[in-house]
VMD Tcl script that draws the C-alpha trace (Angstrom):
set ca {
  {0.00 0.00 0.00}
  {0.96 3.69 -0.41}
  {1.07 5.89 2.05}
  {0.60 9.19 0.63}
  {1.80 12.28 2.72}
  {0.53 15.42 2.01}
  {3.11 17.87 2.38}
  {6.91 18.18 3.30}
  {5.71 19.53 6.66}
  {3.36 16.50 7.16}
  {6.83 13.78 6.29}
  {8.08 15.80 9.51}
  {5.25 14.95 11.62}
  {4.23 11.68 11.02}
  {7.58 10.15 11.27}
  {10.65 10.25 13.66}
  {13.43 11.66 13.23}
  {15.34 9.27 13.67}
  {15.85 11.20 14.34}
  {14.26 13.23 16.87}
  {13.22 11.57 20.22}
  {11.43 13.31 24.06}
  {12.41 10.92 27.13}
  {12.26 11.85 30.32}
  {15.19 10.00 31.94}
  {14.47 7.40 33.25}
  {10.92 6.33 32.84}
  {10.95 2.60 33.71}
  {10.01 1.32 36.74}
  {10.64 -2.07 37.51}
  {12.70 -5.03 36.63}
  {12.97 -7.44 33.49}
  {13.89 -11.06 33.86}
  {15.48 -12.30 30.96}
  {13.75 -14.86 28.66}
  {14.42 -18.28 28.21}
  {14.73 -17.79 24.70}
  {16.57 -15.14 22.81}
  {19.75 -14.54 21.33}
  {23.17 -14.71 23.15}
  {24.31 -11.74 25.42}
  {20.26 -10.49 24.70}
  {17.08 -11.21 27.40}
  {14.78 -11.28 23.91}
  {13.76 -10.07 21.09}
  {9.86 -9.99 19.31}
  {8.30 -8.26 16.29}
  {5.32 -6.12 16.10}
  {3.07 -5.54 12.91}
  {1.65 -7.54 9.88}
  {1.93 -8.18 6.18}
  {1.48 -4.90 4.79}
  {5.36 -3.88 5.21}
  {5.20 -0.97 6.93}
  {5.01 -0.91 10.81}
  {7.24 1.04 12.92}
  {7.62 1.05 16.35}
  {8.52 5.22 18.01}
  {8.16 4.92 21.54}
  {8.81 2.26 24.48}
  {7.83 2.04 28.19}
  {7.43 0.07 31.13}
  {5.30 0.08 34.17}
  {6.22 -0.94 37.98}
  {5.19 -4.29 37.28}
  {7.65 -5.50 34.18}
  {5.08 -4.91 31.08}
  {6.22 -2.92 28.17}
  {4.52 -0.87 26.20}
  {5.21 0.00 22.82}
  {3.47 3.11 20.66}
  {4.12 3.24 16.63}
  {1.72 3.28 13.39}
  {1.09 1.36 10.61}
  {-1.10 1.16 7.01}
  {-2.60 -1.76 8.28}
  {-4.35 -4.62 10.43}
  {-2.11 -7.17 12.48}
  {-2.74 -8.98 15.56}
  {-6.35 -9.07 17.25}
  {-6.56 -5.60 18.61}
  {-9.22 -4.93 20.88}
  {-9.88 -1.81 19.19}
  {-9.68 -2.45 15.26}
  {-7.60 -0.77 12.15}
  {-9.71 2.19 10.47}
  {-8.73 0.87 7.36}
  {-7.58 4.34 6.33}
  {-4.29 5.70 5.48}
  {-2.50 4.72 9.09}
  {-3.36 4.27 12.10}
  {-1.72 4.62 15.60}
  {-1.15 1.50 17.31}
  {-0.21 0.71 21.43}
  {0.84 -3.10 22.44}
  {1.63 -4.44 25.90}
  {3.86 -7.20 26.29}
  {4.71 -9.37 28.93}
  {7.79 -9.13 30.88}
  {8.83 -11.82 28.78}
  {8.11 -10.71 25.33}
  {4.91 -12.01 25.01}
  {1.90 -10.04 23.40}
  {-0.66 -9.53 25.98}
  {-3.21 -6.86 24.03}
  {-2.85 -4.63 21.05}
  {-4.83 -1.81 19.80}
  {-5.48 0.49 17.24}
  {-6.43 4.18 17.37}
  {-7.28 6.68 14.84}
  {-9.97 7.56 12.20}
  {-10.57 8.32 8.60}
  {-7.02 10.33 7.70}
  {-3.44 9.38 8.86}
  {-2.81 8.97 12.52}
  {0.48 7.99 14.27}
  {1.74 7.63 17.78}
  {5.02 9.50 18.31}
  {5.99 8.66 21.67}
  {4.48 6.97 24.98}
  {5.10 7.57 29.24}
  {3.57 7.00 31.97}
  {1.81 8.93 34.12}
  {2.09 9.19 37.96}
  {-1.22 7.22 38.32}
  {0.40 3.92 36.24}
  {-1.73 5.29 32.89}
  {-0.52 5.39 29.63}
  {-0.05 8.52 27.62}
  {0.38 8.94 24.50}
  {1.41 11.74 21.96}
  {0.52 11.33 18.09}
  {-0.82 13.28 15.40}
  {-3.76 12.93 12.95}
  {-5.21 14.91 9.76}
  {-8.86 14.22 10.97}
  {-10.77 13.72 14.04}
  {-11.63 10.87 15.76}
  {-13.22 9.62 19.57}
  {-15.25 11.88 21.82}
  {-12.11 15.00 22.02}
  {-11.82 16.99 25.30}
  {-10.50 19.90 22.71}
  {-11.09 19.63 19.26}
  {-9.44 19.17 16.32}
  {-8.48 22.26 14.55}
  {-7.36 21.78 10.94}
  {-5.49 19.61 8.20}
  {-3.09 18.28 10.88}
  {-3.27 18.25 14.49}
  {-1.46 16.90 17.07}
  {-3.26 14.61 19.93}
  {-2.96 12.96 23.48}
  {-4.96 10.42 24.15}
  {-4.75 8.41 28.14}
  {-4.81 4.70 28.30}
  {-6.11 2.56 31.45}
  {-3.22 0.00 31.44}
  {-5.95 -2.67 29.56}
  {-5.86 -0.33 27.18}
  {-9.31 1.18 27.53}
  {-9.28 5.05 26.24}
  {-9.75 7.25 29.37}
  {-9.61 10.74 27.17}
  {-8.31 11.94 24.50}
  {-7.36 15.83 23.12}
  {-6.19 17.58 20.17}
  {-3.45 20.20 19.59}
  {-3.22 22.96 17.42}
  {-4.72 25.21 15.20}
  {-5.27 26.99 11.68}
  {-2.25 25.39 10.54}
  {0.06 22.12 10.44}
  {0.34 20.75 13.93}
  {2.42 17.65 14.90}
  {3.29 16.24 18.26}
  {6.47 14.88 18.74}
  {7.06 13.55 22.07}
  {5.65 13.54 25.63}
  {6.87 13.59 29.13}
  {4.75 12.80 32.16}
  {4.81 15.44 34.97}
  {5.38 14.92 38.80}
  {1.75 16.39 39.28}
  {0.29 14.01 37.45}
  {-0.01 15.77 34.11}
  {2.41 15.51 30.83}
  {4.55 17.90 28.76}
  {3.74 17.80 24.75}
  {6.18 18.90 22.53}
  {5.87 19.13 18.67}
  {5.71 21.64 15.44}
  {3.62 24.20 14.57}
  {3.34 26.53 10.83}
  {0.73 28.83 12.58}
  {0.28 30.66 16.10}
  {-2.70 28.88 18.12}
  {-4.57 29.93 21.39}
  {-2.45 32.25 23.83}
  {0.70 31.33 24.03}
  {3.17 32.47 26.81}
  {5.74 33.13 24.45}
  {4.61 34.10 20.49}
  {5.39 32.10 17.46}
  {8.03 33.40 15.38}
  {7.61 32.56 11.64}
  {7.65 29.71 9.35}
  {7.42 27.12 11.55}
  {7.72 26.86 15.28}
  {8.81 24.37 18.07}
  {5.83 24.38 20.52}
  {5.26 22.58 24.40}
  {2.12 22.55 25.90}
  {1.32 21.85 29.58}
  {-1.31 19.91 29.96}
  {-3.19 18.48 33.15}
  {-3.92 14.71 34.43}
  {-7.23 14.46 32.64}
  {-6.25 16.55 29.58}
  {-7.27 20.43 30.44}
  {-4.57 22.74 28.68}
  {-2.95 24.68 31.09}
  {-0.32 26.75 28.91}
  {0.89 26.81 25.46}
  {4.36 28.39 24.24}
  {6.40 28.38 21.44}
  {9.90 28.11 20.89}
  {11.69 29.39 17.24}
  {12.38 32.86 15.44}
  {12.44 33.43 11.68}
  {13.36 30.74 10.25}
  {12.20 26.94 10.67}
  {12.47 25.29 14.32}
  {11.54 21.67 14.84}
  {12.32 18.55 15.98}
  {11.65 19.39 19.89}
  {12.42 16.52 22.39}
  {11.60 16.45 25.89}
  {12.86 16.06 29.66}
  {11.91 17.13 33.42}
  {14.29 17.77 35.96}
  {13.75 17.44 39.88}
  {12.41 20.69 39.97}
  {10.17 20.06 37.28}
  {11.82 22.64 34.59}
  {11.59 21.42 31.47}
  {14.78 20.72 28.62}
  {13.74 20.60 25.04}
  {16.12 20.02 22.25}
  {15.29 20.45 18.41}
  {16.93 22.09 15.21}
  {16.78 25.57 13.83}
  {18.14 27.26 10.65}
  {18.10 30.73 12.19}
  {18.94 32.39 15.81}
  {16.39 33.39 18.01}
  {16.07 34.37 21.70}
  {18.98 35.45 23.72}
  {21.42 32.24 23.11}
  {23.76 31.57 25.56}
  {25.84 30.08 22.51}
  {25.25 31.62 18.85}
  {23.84 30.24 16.27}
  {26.24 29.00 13.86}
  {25.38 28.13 10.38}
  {22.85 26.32 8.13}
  {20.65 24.63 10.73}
  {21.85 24.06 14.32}
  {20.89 22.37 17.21}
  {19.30 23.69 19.98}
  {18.87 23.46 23.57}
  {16.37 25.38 25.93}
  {15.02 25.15 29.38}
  {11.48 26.46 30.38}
  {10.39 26.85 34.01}
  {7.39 24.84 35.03}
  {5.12 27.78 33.97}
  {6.02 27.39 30.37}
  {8.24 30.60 30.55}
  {11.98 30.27 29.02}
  {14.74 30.04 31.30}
  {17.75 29.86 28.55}
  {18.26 28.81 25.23}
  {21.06 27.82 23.71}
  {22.40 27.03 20.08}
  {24.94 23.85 19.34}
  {26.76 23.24 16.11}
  {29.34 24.61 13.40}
  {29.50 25.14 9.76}
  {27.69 21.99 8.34}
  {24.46 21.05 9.14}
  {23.66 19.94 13.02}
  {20.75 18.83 14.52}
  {19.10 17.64 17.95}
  {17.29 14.71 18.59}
  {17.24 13.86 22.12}
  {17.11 15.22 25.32}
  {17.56 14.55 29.03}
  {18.78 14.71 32.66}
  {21.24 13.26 35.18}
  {21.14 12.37 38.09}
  {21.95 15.99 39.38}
  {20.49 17.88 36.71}
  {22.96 18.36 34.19}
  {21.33 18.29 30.82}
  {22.47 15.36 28.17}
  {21.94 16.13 24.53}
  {22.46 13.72 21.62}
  {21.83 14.76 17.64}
  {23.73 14.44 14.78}
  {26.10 16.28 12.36}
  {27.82 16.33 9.38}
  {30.71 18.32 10.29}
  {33.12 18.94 13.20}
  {32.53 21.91 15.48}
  {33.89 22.78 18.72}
  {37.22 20.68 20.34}
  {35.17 17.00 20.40}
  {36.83 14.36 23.14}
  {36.30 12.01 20.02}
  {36.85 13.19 16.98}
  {34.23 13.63 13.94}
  {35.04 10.35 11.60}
  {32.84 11.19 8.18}
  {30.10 12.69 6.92}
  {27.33 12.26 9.88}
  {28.32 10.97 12.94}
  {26.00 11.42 16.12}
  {27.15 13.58 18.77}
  {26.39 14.01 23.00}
  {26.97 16.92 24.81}
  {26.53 17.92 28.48}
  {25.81 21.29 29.39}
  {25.30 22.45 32.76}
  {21.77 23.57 35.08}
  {22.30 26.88 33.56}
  {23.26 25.72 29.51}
  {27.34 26.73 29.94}
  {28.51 23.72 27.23}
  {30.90 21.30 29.17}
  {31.61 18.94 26.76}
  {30.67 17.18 23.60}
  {32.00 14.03 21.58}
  {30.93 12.26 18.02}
  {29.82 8.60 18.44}
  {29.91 7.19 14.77}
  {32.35 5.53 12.06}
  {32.83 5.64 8.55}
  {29.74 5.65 7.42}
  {26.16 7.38 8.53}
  {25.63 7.43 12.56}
  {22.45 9.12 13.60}
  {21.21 9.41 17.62}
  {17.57 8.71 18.32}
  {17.88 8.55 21.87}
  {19.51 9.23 25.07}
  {19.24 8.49 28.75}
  {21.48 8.81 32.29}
  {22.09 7.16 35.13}
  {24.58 6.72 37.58}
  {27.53 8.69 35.68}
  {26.54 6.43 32.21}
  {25.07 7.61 28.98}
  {23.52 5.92 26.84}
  {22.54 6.53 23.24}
  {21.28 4.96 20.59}
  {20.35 5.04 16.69}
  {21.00 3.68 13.26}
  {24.83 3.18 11.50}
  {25.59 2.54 8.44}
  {28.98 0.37 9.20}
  {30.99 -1.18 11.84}
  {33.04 1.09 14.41}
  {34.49 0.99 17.57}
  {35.21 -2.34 19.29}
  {31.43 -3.61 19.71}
  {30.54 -6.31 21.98}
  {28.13 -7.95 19.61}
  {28.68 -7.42 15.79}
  {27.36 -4.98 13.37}
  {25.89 -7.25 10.71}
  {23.33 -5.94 7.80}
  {22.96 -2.53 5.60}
  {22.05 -0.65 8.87}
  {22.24 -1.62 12.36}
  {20.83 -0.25 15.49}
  {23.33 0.50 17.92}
  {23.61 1.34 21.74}
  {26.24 3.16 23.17}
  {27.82 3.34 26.86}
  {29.67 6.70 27.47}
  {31.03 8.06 30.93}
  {29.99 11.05 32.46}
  {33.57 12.58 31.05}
  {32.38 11.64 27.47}
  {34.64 8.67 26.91}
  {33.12 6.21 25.12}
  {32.98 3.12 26.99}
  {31.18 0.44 24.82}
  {29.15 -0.69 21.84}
  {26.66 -2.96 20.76}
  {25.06 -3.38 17.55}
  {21.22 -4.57 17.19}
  {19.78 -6.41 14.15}
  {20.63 -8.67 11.73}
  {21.59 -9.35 8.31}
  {18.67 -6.49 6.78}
  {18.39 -2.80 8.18}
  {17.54 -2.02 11.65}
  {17.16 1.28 13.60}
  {16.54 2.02 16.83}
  {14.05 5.27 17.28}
  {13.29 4.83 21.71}
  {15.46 3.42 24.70}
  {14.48 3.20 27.94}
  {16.41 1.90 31.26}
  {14.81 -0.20 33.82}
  {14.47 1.49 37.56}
  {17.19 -1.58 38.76}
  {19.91 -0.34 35.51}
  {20.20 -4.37 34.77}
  {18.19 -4.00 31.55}
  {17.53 -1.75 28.77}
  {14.32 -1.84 26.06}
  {15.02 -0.83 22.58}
  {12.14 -0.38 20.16}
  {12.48 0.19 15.90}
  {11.92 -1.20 12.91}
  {13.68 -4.40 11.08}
  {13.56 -5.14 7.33}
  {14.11 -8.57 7.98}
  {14.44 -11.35 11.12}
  {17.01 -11.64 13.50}
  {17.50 -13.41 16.63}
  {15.28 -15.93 18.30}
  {12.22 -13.49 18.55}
  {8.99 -14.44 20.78}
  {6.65 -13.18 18.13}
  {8.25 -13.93 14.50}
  {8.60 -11.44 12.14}
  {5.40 -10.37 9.59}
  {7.11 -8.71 6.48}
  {9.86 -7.29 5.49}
  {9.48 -4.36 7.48}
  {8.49 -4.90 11.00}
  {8.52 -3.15 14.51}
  {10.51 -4.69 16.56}
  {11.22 -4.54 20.77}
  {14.42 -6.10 22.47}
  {15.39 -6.74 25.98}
  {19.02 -5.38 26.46}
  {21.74 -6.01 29.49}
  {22.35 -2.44 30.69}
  {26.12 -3.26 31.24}
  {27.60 -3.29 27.29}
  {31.31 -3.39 28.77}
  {31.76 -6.76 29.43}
  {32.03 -8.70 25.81}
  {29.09 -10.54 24.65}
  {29.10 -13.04 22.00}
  {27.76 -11.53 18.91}
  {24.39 -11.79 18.16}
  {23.93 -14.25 14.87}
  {20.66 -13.85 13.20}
  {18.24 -17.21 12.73}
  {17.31 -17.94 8.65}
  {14.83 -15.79 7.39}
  {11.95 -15.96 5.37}
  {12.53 -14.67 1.64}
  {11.72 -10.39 1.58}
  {8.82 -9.99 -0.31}
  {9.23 -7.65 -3.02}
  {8.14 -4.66 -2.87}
  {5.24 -3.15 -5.18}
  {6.18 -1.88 -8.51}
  {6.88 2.03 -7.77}
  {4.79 4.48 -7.92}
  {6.09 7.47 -10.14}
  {6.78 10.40 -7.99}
  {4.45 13.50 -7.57}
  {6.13 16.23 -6.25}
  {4.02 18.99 -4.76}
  {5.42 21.58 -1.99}
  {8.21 19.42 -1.52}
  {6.45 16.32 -1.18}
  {7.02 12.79 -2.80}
  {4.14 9.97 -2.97}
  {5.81 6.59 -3.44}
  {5.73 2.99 -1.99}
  {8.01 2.55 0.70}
  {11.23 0.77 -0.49}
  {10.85 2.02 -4.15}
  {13.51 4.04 -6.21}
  {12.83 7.82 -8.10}
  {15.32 9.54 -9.60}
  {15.40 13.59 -9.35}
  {16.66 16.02 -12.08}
  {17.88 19.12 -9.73}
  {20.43 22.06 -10.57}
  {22.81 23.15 -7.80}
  {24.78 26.15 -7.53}
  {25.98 26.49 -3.68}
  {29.52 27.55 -2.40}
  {31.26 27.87 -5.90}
  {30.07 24.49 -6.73}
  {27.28 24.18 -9.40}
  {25.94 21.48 -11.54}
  {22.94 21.36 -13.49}
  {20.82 18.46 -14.59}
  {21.78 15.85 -12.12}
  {19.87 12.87 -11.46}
  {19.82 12.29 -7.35}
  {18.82 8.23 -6.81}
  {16.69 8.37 -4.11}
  {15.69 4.83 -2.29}
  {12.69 5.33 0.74}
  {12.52 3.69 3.31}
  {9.61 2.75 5.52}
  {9.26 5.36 7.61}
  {9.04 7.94 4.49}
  {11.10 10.05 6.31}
  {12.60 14.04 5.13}
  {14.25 13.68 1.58}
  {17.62 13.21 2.48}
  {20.88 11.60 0.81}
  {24.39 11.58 1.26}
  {26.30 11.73 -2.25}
  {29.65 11.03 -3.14}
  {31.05 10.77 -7.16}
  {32.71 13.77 -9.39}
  {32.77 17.32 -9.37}
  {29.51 17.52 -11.50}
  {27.68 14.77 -8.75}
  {26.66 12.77 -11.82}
  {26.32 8.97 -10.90}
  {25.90 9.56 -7.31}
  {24.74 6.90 -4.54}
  {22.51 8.24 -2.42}
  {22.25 7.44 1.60}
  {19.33 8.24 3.21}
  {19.01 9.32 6.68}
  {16.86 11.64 8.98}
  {18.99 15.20 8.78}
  {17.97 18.27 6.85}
  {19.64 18.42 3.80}
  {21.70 16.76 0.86}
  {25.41 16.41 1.13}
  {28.03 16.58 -2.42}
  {31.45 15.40 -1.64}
  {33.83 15.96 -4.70}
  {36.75 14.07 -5.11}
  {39.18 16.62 -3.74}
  {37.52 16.09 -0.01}
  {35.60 19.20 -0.14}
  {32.00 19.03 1.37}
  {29.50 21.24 -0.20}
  {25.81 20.93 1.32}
  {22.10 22.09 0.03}
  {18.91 22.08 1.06}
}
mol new
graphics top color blue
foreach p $ca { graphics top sphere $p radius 0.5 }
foreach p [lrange $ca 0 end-1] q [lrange $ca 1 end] { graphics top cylinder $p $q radius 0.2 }
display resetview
């Protein structure tokens, strides 16, 4: 099936950024035995979704009593959900599994248009809460929806049993992104807005806006604020501290507010810190030259604020050096946003951070790379691989692991059990791996894994079992391109005519190769080949913008 998207703004929304994640550090309570079954040095592994080859898992959680819970979308039915697929465009989907992997429940929500879930948490009352978007209405709304795209929050019971549900936004193109729950009992929304909407304690800028929203335990709005200035601003993520200020992190192409650090160049990421009232403590901008962007957010133990993203340049003096064209980077900047340090995390090929979490004077990130690097503990084995990364509190990297098998994997949420034995990684998987408790559906399922939380010792690496034969996918759609906007079939191939003429560097004419993936993520590529960028491969991955390398080493980038 194709999953058309309706504008460039709307590819944003509905998917992750791999790109772009909100965790409140850390959110699991609880412990997780590991499985009898599963793959060596892993508790286990399962995969979510059904034939239709496009499910994707966004968000994981777990409660006090060892269930998981995993948020995500997909075009169609799987499963026997207890509340059943639309049959529309896509649909948000929740599943609880068992402490062991099992599937307990599954359900679907959404209505006529496309809905997705973004991100899930739970609240101080053991509910689930959930952060999604959708381009109609659906349910009985505490607030309604406002236009082509809204964003919503919708509270579980943990059987799964809607409690309420709201929209965000307004006039414009709305999208949540990620949610954190509050120590009062409510949640923090973050996401993007194109338009101004209700009163907001601080104004939208232009363009396109990062926005939070405060919102209480049975879904009142109790503030609204924006966070950008003239340019575009997106990608927010998400944390709360112990005094219940907030960290967001996102990407900008364009200073705003009164930046502790300046904004750089080209788009850079950001970093800002509201007080619990919604009004903005700090802001901050991180980056150099090339293009930079933030993804994930959150805090120690004492308060110091974590930030992972990725970039496709150098900047700064890095503990570990920048190794090629996107690596992902961590930085820790102090209670007040002074920079202390940040490294790259990443090899020879394209690294991207989706998450990041801290405990006990350990990060830990994780995300999607394109190759082999560092000295993992379990081996990097198909086209892309999740990884997870152990890094002291001094930014020395400390250990690897890889995740997936012999297809393409990516991890988009990790979370860290309450006890630190065990971590819970949730993506997507183009083909099996491991000895998974539910087998795999199509090529492109969601997939959850149970993950020691100590990486250092080395495990035996993780050999996938034989897989079923991909099916192929449809015969591809040709390309419609309308404000920036492609319609294909996930996994197909287009090929762009363009004309660049950036930095000294033009060509006209050239033909970018453009493969999707199955999130139908931003338009992005990574291009090496001659001068004129004739014959080039193209990469994609969750950033901002295309990259040209020419022969002689210098790296020219355009939107």
């Amino acid at each position: 099936r194709t999953v058309l998207l309706m504008t460039a703004f709307l590819i944003l929304i509905q998917t992750v950024v791999p790109g772009a994640e909100c965790f409140a550090a850390p959110r699991i309570r609880g412990q997780f035995g590991l499985a009898e079954a599963g793959p060596v040095g892993f508790g286990w592994n399962s995969f979510l979704g059904g034939t239709a080859n496009n499910d994707v898992a966004l968000g994981v959680v777990g409660d006090a009593f060892g269930n998981i819970y995993v948020a995500g979308y997909s075009i169609a039915d799987w499963g026997d959900p207890t509340r059943m697929f639309t049959d529309s465009a896509s649909d948000c989907w929740i599943a609880k599994l068992a402490s062991n992997g099992d599937l307990v429940w599954s359900t679907f929500l959404g209505g006529d248009g496309f809905d997705s879930c973004q991100d899930i948490a739970i609240d101080t009352s053991g509910n689930l809460i959930v952060a999604g978007n959708s381009t109609a209405t659906w349910g009985e709304p505490v607030r309604a929806h406002s236009s082509q795209s809204d964003g919503f929050v919708v509270k579980l019971a943990p059987s799964g049993e809607v409690v309420w549900l709201t929209f965000l936004g307004g006039a414009g193109i709305d999208g949540s992104a990620r949610i954190c729950a509050t120590p009062d009992g409510g949640m923090v929304v973050v996401g993007v807005s194109d338009a101004s909407w209700l009163s907001p304690v601080r104004l939208f800028g232009s363009d396109r806006d990062s926005f939070a929203v405060k919102l209480s335990s049975d879904g009142v709005l109790s503030w609204n604020t924006f966070l950008g200035g003239p340019g575009t601003d997106e990608w927010t993520s998400c944390a709360i501290d112990s005094q219940g200020n907030i960290g967001l992190a996102g990407s900008s192409d364009a200073s705003w507010g009164d930046p502790l650090r300046s904004f750089t160049n080209a788009d850079d990421a950001f970093v800002a810190k509201l007080a619990p009232d919604g009004s903005l403590a700090w802001n901050t901008f991180l980056g150099g030259d090339s293009l930079d962007f933030g993804s994930s957010v959150a805090f120690t133990d004492t308060d110091l604020i974590v930030v992972a993203g990725s970039s496709t340049g150098s900047w700064g003096t890095p503990i570990r050096m920048h190794s090629s064209s996107y690596d992902a980077f961590v930085a820790t900047l102090s209670s007040g946003g002074a920079l202390q340090w940040h490294t790259f995390v990443g090899g020879d090929a394209a690294d991207n951070a989706s998450s990041v979490i801290a405990k006990d004077g350990r990060i830990l990130i994780a995300g999607r790379s394109g190759a082999a690097w560092g000295t993992p503990s379990t081996a990097f084995l198909g086209a892309f691989d999740g990884y997870v990364a152990h890094l002291r509190d001094n930014g020395l990297l400390e250990a690897t692991a890889f995740v997936g098998g012999t297809g393409s994997d990516t991890i988009h949420a990790l979370a860290l059990s309450t006890d630190g034995d065990s971590l819970l990684a949730a993506g997507t998987s183009s083909s099996s791996w491991g000895m998974p408790r539910r087998a795999v559906s199509s090529p492109w399922d969601a997939f959850v894994a149970l993950l020691p939380f100590d990486l250092v010792a080395p495990l035996p690496s993780v050999a996938p079992t034989s897989t079923a034969t991909p099916v192929p996918p449809p015969t591809p759609i040709p390309p419609r391109v309308r404000l920036g906007t492609i319609s294909t079939v996930a996994g197909s191939s287009v090929s762009l005519p363009v004309s660049i003429d950036v930095g000294g560097f033009s060509a006209s004419a050239v033909n970018i190769d453009l493969t999707f993936d199955p999130l139908n993520t931003p338009i992005v590529g990574l291009y090496t080949g001659a001068p004129s960028c004739v014959a080039n491969t193209a990469l994609l991955d969750v950033a901002g913008a295309f990259i040209c390398r020419p022969p002689d080493g210098v790296e020219t980038s355009f939107n």
